[in-house]
C-alpha positions in Angstrom: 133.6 -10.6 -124.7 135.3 -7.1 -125.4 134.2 -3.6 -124.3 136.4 -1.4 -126.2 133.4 1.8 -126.2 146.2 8.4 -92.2 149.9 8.1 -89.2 151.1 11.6 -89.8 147.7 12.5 -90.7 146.2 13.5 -87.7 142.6 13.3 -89.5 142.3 9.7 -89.6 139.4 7.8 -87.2 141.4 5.8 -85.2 138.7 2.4 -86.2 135.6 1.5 -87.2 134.4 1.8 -83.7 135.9 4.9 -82.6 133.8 7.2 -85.3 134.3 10.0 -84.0 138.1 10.6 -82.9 139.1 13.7 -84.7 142.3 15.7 -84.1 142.5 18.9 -85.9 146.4 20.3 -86.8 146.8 23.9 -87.4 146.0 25.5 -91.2 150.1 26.0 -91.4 150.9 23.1 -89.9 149.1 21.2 -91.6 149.9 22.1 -95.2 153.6 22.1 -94.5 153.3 18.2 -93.9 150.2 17.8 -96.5 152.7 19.4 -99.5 156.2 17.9 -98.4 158.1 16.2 -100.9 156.1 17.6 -104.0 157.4 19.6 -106.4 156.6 23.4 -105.8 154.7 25.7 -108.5 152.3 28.5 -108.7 150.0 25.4 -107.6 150.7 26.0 -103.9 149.6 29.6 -104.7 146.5 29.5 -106.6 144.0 26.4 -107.2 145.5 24.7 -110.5 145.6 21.1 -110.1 146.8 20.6 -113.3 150.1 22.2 -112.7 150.4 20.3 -109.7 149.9 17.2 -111.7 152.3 18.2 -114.6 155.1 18.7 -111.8 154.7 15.6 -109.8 152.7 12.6 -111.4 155.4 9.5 -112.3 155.0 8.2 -116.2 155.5 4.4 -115.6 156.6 2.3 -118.8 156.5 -1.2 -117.0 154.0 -3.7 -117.5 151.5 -5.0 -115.1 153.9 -7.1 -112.6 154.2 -5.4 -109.9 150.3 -5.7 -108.9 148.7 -7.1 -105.6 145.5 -9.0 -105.7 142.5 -8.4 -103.3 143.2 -8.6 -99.8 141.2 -11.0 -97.5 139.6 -7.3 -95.6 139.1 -6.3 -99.1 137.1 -9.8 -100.1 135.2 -10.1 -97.0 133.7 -6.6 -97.2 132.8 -7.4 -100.9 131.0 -10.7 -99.9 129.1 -9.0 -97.2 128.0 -6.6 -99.1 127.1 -9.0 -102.1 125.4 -11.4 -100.0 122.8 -8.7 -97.4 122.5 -5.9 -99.8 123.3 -6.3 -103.6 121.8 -10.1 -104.2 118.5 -8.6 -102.4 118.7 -5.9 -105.3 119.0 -7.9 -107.6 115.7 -10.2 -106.9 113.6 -6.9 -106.1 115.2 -4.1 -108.3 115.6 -1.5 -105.1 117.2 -2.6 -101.8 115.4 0.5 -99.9 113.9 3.7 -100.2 114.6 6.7 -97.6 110.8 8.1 -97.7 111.5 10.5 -94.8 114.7 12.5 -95.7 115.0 14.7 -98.6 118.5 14.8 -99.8 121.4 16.6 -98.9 124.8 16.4 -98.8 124.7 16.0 -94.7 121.1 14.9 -94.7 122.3 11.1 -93.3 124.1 9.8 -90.2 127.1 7.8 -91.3 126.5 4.6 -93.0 129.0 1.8 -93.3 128.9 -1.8 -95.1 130.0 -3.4 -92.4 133.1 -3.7 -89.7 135.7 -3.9 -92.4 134.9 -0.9 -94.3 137.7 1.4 -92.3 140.1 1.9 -95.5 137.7 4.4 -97.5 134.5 5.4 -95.7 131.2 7.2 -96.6 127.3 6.3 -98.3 125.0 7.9 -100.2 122.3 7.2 -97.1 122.9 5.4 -93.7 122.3 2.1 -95.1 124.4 0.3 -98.5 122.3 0.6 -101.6 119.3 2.5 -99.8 118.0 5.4 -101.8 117.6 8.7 -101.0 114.8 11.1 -102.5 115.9 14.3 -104.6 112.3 16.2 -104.9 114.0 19.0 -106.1 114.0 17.7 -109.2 110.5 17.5 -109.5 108.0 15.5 -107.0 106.1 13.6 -109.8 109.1 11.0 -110.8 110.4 10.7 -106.6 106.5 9.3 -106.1 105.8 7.0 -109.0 109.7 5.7 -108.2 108.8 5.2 -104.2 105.6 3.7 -105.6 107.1 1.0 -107.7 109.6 0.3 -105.2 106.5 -0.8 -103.0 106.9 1.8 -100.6 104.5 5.0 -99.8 105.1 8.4 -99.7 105.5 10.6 -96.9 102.5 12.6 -96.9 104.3 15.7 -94.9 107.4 15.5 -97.4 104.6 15.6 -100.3 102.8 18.4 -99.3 106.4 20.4 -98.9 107.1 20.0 -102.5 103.7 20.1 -103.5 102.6 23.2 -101.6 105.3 24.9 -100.6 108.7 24.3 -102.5 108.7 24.6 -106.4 110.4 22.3 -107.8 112.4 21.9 -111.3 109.8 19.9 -113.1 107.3 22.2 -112.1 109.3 25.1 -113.3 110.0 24.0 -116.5 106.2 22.9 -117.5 104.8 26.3 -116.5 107.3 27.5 -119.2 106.9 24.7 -121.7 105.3 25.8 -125.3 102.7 24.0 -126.5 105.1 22.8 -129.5 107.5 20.8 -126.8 104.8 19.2 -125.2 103.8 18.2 -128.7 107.2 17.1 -129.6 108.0 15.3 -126.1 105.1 13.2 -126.2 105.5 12.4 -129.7 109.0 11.2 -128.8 110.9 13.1 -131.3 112.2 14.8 -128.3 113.0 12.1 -125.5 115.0 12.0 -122.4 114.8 15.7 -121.2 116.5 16.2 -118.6 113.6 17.9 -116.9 112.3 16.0 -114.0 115.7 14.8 -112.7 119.4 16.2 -112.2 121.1 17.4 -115.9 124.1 15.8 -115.0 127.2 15.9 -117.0 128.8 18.1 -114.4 132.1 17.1 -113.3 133.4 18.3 -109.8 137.3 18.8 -109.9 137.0 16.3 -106.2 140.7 16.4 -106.3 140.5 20.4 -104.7 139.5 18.9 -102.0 142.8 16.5 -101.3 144.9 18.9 -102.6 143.4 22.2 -100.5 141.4 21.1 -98.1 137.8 22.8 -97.7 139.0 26.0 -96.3 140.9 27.0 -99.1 138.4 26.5 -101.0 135.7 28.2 -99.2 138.4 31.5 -99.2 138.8 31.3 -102.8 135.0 31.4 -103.0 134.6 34.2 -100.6 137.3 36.5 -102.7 135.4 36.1 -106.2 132.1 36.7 -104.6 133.7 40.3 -103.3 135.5 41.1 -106.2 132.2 41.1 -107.7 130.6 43.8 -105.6 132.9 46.6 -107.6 130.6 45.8 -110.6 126.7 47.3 -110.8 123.9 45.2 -110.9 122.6 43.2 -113.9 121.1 39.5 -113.4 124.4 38.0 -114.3 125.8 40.0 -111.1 122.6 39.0 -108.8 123.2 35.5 -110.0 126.5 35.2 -109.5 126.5 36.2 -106.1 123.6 34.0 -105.0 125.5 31.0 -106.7 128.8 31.3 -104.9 127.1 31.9 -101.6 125.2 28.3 -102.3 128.3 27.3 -103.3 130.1 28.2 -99.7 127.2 26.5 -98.0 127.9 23.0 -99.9 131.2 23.3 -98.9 131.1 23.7 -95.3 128.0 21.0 -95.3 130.8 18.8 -97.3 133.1 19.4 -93.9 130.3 18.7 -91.9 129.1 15.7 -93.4 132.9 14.3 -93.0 133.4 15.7 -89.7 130.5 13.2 -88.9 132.7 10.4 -90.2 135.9 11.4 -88.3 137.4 13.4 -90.5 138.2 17.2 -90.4 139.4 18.0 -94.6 139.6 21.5 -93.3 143.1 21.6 -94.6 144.8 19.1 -97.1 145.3 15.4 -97.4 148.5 14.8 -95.9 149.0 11.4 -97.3 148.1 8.5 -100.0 144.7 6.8 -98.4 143.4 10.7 -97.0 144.0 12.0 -100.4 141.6 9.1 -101.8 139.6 9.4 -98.9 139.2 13.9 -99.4 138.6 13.2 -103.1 135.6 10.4 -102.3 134.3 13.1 -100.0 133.6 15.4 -102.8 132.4 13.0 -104.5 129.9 11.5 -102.1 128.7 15.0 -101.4 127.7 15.7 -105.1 125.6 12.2 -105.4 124.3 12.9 -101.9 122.2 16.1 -103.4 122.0 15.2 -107.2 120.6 13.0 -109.5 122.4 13.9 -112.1 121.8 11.5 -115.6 125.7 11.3 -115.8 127.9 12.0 -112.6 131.2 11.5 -113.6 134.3 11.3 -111.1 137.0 12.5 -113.6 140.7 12.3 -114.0 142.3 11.0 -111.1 144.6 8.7 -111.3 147.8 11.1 -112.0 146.8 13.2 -109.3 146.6 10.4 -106.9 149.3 8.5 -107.8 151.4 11.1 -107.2 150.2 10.7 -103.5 150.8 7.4 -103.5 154.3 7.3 -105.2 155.6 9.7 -102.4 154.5 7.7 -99.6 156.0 4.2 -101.2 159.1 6.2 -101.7 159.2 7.1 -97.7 158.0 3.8 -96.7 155.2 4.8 -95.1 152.5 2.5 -98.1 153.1 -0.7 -99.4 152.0 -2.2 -102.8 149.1 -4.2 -101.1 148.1 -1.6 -99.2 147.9 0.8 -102.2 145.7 -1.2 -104.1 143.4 -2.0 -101.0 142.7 2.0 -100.6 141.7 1.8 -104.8 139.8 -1.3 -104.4 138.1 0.5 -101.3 137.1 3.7 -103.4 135.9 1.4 -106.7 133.6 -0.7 -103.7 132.1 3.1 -102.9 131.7 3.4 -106.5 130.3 0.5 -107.6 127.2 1.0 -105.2 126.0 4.8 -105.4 121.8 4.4 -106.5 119.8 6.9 -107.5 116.0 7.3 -106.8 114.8 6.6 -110.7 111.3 5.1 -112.5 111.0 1.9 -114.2 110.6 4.0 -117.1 114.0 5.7 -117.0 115.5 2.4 -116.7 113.8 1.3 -119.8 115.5 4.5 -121.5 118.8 3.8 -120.4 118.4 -0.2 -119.9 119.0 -0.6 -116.3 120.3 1.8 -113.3 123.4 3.6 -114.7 125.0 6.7 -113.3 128.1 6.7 -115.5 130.8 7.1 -112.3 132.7 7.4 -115.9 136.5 7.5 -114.3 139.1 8.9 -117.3 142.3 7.6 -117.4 146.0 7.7 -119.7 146.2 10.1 -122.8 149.0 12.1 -123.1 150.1 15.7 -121.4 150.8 18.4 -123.8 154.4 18.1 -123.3 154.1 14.8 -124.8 154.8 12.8 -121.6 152.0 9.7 -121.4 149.9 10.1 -118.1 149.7 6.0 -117.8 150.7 5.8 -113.8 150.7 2.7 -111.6 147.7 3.9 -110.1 146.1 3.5 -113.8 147.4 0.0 -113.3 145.4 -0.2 -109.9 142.3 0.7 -111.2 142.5 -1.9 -113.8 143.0 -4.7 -111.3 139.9 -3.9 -109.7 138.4 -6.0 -112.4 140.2 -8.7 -111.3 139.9 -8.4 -107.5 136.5 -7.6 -107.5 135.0 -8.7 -111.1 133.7 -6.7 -113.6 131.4 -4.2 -112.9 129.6 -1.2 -115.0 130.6 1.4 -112.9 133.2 2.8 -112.4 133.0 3.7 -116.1 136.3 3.3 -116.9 137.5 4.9 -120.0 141.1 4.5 -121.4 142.0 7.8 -123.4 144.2 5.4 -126.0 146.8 6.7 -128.8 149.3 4.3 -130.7 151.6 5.8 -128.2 151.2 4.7 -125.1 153.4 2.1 -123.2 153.5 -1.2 -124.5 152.9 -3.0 -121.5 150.0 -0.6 -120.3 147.8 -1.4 -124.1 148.3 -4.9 -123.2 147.2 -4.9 -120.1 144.1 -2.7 -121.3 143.4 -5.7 -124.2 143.8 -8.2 -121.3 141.2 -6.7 -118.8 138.9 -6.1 -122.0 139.1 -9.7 -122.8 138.0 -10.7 -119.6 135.8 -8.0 -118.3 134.4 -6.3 -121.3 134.4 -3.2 -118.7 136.7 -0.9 -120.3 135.8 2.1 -123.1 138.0 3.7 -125.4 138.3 7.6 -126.7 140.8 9.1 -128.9 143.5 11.3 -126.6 144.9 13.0 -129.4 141.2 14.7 -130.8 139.9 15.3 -126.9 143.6 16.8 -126.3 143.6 18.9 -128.9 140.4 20.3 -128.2 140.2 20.0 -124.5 143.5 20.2 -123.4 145.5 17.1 -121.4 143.5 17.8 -117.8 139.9 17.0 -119.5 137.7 13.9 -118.6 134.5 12.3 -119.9 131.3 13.1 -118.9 129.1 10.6 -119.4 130.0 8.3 -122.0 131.7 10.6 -124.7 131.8 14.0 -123.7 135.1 15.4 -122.9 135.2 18.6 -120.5 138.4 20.7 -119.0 137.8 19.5 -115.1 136.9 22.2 -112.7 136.8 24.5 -115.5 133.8 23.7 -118.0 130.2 22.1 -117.0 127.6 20.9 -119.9 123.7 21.6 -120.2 122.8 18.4 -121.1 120.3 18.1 -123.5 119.1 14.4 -124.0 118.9 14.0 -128.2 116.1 14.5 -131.0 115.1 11.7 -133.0 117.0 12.8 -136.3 115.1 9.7 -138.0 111.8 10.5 -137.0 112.0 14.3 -138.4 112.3 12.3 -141.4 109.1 10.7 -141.6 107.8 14.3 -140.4 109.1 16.2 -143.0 107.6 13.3 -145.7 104.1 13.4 -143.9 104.0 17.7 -143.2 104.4 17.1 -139.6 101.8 14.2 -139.2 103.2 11.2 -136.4 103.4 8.2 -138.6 102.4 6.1 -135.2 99.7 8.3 -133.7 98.4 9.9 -137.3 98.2 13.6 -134.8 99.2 16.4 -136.6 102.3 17.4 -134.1 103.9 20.5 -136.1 102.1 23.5 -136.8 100.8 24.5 -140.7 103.7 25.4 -142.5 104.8 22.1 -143.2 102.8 19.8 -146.3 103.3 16.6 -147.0 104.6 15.3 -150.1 101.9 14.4 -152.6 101.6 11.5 -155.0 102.8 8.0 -155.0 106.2 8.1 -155.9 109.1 7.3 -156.7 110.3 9.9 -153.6 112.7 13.0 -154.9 115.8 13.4 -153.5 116.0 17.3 -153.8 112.1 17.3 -153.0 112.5 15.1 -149.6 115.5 16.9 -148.8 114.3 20.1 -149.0 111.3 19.1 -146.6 114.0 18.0 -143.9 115.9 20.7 -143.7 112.3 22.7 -143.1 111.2 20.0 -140.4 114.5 20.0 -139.1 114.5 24.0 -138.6 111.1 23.2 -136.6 112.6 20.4 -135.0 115.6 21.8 -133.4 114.0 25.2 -132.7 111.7 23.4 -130.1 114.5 21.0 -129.1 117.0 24.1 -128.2 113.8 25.8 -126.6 113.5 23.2 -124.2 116.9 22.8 -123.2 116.8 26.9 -122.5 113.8 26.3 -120.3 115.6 23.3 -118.5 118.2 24.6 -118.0 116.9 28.1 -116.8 114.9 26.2 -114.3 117.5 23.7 -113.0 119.8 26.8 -111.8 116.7 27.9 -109.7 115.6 25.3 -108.6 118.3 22.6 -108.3 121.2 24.2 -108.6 124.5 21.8 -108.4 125.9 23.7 -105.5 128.8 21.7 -104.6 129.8 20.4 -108.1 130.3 24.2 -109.1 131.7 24.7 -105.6 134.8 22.6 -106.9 134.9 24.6 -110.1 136.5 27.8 -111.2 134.3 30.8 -110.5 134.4 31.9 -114.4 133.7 28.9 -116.3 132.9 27.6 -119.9 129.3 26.6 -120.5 128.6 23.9 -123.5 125.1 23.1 -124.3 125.2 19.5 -125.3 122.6 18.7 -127.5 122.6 15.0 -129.9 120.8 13.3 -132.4 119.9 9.8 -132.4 118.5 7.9 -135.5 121.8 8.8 -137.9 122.0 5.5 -140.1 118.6 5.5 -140.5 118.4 8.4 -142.2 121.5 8.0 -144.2 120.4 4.8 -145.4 116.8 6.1 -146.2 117.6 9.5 -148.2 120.7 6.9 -149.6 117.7 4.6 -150.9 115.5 7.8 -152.2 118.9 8.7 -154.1 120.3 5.4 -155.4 117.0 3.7 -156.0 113.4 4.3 -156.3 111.3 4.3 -153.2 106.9 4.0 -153.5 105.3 5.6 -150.3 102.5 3.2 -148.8 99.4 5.4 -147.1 97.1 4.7 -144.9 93.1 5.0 -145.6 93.7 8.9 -144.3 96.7 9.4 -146.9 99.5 9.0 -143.8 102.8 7.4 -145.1 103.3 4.3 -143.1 105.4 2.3 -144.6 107.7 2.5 -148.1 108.8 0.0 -150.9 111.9 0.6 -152.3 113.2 -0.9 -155.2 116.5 -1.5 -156.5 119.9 -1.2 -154.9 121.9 1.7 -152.9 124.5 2.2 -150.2 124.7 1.5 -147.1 126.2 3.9 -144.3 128.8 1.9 -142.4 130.5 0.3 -145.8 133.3 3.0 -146.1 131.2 4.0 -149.7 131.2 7.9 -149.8 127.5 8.2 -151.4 125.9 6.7 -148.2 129.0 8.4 -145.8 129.0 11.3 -147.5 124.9 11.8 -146.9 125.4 11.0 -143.2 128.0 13.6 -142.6 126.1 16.6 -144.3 123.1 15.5 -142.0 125.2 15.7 -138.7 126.9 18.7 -140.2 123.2 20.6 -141.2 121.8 19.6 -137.7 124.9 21.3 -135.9 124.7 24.4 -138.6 120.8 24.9 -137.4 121.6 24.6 -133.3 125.0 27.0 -133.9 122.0 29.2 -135.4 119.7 30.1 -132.3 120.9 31.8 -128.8 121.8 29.6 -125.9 121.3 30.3 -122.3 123.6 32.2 -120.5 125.6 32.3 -123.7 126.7 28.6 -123.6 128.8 27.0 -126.7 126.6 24.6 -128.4 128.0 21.2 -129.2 126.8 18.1 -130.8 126.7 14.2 -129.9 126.1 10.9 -132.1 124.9 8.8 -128.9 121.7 7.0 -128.1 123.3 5.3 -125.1 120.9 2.4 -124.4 117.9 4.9 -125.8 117.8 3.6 -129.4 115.6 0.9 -128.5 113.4 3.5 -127.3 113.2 5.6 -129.9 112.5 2.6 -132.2 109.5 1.7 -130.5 107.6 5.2 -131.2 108.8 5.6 -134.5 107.6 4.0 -137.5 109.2 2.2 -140.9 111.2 3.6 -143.0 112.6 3.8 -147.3 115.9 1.9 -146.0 113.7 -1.5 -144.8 114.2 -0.4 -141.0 110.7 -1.6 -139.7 108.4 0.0 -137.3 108.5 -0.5 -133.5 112.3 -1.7 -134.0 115.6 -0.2 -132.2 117.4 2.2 -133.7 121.5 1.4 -134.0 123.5 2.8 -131.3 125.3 6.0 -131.6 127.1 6.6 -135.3 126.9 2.6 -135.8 126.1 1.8 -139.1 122.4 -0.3 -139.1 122.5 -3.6 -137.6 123.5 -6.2 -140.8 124.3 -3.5 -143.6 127.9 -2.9 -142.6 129.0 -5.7 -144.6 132.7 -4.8 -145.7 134.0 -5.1 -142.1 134.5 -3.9 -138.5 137.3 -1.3 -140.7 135.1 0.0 -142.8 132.7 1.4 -140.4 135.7 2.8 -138.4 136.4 4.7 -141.8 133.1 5.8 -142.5 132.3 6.8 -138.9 136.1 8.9 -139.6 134.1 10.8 -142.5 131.9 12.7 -139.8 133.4 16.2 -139.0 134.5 16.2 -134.9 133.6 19.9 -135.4 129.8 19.0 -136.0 130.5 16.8 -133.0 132.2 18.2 -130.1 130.4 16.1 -127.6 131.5 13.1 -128.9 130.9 10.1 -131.7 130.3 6.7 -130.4 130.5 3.4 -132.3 130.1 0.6 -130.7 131.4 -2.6 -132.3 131.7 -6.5 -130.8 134.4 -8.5 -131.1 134.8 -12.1 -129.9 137.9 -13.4 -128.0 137.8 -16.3 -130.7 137.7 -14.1 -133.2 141.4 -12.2 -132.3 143.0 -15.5 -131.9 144.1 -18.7 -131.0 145.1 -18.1 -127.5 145.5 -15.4 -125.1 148.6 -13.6 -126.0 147.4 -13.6 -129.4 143.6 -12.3 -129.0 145.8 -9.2 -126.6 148.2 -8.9 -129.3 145.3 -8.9 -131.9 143.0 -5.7 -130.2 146.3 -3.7 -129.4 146.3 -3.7 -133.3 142.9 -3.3 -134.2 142.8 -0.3 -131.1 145.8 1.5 -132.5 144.3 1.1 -136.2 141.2 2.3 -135.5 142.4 5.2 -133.4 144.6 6.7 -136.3 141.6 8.2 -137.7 141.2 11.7 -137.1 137.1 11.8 -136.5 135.7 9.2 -134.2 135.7 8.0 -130.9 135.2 4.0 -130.5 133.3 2.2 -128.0 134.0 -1.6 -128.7 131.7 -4.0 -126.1 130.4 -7.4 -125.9 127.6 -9.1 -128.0 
């Protein structure tokens, strides 16, 4: 199936036995050594990773040769850790719960997987796979998780964050309007992000190889006294409080790898440090964060620059390059998070979307496909395919030959890999930006997201034809100023439409209320210390709100259009259900009527959010992503004038409805092009399956084959593609 959605050092434990061996160089000293051999640029004298990237990273135009497979350290830490800790998961759901520790980034001892993990160290807890609690977030979720993990709660920790320490979730329900709780219960608001971490935060880690802590903590301490020339106001208050959390995080960081052996005080002075300093930050920000989405970035330029210096002086082979990556995608591939059965029904299992970005081009039209991008690739090959990492190939026509192909050829046989369009996230984003989540582009280190979970677009629907009644529960959820529509039909177009945009003014009003009040809260009360310890101190802010339900609704106002559709009421006069007769387009066909209805509906949805004042001033944006929440939202919504039936999942994303796209995997790539990226700055995902049977008669034809159908469907100039397996 096919997805296409240490030496010199001086900070290096001398083995797995000898934890705590630290030898600590001088600042000067040791970024001499740490920065030999790269090109200079104002990069030595400010933070900008970037430049250091664009003046150092290797383009590499060969193909896929030159690789090394898994190395027997590399296999038997993978089988131990399959066999004691991840099978055990997999019969029970959760290995362990911590019900003792609260979270923090040095709230563990050292953990290891076992005697071979010495190439890239560091856990979430103590233990591989065991869970750690983040009551910050809000209490309620950590006890019904702990609970269904057939553990019990510590009653002291309870009473802390029930008595004494406010948490998030509290926060944000002694705010909440009557009209949210209406609408979050109703589920045409689901997935708040209000009793866990937002997420979709990305942490520039690479600061941390490149500087070191110290420099980082300076640069901190300088734009929190700059500030003081400026009088008070709450953004002054705030920011001050927020870069003094963010100082703490950071020196908690170098405690926390001080406690593994390693002092990142200064740089990373070679290839296996520089992975090691970047995991660091890393493991710190999943340490004390839940985040829904907690995305690793950019990295392979950056590192590979790392490691083509030290195979150039001798000092790294090949085999042991692609241990250290296979090391760091081990780390990756086993990070939990304390979560509810319920929130994996919302998101179909236990994701955290480690979503690792990778090729696209640089502005000055150089490709950034390195042989690191190669290594992370083999991975799935070494270690078998895996959901996390998440990795996702920014892909253009352009890239090197041999890289596409190998792309196709791990796609083939992983179905692991997800595709974006470089050229629309570059020229919106810039050439250093990475995914957040599954489509969300960002600048690293300079841009965070509020994220803001997604409306049920479809459901406002049935709303606006019923005045605000829930066609499930019959409760009258909106207040009085929406009717119904009267009579038995046939539905108007202008009539119905009319009613929508109404509901939908009520609809995204109390959506974008929400996400204020979550958001509000979160920076009180769970701020993301050392995630925006590794950003610039002036940052954008993007509110990311999304819509889920799009096809449905084209396909239903297409039927109230194009044919004639009879409401069926219940004994009360509720619309539950619809007949429709005669024909009318589909969404998903490349047929303008039906596209053409779907675009203004992402277009009028964006219009209304651009329309009400975000907090602290954020840039709204807009996604067409259900993730795995479609099926959620199809079980509290009801039927609908296109023949979608009650109680049934949504499509995913901006796919057209599951057997109406019948013109063609193309002709849902065009239609999906029709909606405006400008409505949709967070990203458009379709999601489309192709069989390896199905692109040929062998394998260098099926690679061949998706190259093609990859570089077609990323010519268009408004969609991001997810392709993945049946």
């Amino acid at each position: 199936m096919v997805r296409v959605s240490a030496a010199a050092g001086a900070h290096k434990i001398n083995n797995v036995k000898d934890r705590a061996t630290v030898t600590i160089a001088t600042e000067p000293q040791t970024q001499n050594q740490a920065w030999e051999g790269f090109t200079p640029g104002p990069w030595m004298e400010e933070i900008d990773v970037r430049d250091f990237i664009q003046r150092n990273y290797t383009p590499y135009d060969g193909d896929a040769s030159f690789l090394e497979g898994a190395t027997e350290k590399t296999l038997r830490l993978w089988d131990h850790l399959d066999k004691n800790y991840l099978a055990v998961e997999r019969e029970r759901r959760v290995y362990d719960v911590d019900t003792e520790t609260p979270a923090d980034i040095d709230a563990f001892e050292p953990g290891y997987i076992s005697e071979d993990d010495d190439v890239i160290v560091g856990l979430q807890t103590d233990t591989p796979t065991k869970r750690a609690m983040m009551p910050n977030g809000g209490w309620r979720m950590v006890e019904q998780a702990i609970n269904e993990a057939g553990k019990e709660v510590n009653p002291d920790v309870k009473k802390i964050f029930t008595q004494y320490r406010k948490t998030h979730n509290d926060a944000v329900f002694d705010i909440y309007t009557p009209r949210i709780r209406a609408a979050r219960s109703s589920h045409i608001v689901t997935g708040l992000p209000d009793a866990y971490g937002r997420g979709r935060i990305i942490g520039d880690y690479r600061r941390v190889a490149l500087y070191g802590v110290d420099k980082l903590i300076e640069d901190k301490l300088r734009a929190k006294d700059a500030s003081m020339q400026n009088g008070f106001s709450e953004h002054w208050a705030r920011y001050r409080e927020e870069h003094s959390e963010q100082i703490k995080a950071l020196k908690k960081l170098k405690k926390m790898a001080a406690d593994y052996g390693f002092d990142i005080s200064g740089p990373a002075t070679n290839a296996k440090e520089a992975v090691q300093w970047t995991y660091f930050g890393y493991l710190a920000s999943v340490k004390s964060q839940d985040g829904a989405a907690m995305s690793i970035g950019r990295l392979s330029p950056f590192l590979d620059a790392y490691f083509e210096r030290d195979l150039a002086n001798g000092t790294l082979t090949e085999v042991e390059a692609q241990e250290i990556i296979d090391a760091l995608v081990i780390k990756l591939r086993i990070v939990r998070f304390l979560r509810t059965e319920d929130y994996d029904q919302i998101f179909s299992g236990d994701p955290y979307w480690a979503t690792w970005s990778d090729a696209g081009f640089s502005e000055d039209g150089r490709h950034q496909v390195t042989k690191t991008a190669f290594r992370l690739l083999q991975t799935l090959r070494n270690l078998g395919p895996a959901p996390e990492p998440n990795i996702t190939i920014f892909w253009d026509p352009s890239l090197p030959e041999g890289y596409k192909e190998f792309c196709a050829a791990i796609s083939i046989e992983t179905s692991s890999l997800q595709y974006e369009s470089d050229k629309q996230i570059r020229d919106m984003w810039g050439d250093d930006a990475a995914i957040a989540c599954c489509v969300s582009p960002m600048k690293v280190g300079k841009q965070m997201q509020f994220f803001g979970a997604r409306v049920n677009a479809a459901k406002a629907l049935l709303y606006a034809i019923n005045g605000g009644r829930d066609e499930v529960s019959g409760k009258q959820i909106t207040d009085g100023n929406h009717t119904p529509i009267e009579g038995d039909g046939p539905l108007d177009f202008d009539e119905v439409w009319q009613k929508y945009e109404e509901m939908l003014d009520w609809v995204v009003g109390t959506y974008v209320e929400a996400l204020n009040i979550i958001h509000y809260c979160h920076d009180r009360y769970a701020y993301e210390s050392i995630e925006m310890a590794l950003h610039d101190s002036d940052i954008i802010r993007t509110m990311g709100c999304g819509i889920a339900g799009l096809s449905i609704v084209a396909d239903s106002l297409s039927a109230i259009k194009h044919a004639k559709v009879f409401p069926v009421r219940d004994e009360t006069g509720l619309v539950v259900d619809y007949v429709t007769e005669g024909d009318f387009p589909f969404y998903g066909n490349d047929d303008d009527r039906a596209d053409d209805i779907a675009a203004t509906v992402v277009h009028t949805v964006m219009q209304k959010i651009k329309s009400i004042p975000m907090y602290r001033d954020a840039i709204p944006t807009q996604s067409v992503l259900t993730i795995t929440s479609n099926v959620v939202y199809g079980k509290a919504t009801g039927s609908f004038p296109s023949g979608h039936k009650a109680g049934t999942p949504f499509a995913p994303g901006a796919n057209p409805e599951n057997g109406t796209d019948n013109h063609g995997m193309v002709a849902s790539m065009l239609s999906v092009g029709k909606l405006d990226y400008n409505d949709a700055l967070d990203g458009i995902s379709l999601t489309n399956t192709i069989t390896p049977a199905g692109l040929g008669r062998n394998k260098d034809e099926q690679v061949a084959n998706l190259v093609g159908v990859l570089d077609a469907g990323f010519i268009m100039e408004n969609a991001d593609t997810t392709i993945q397996p049946a």
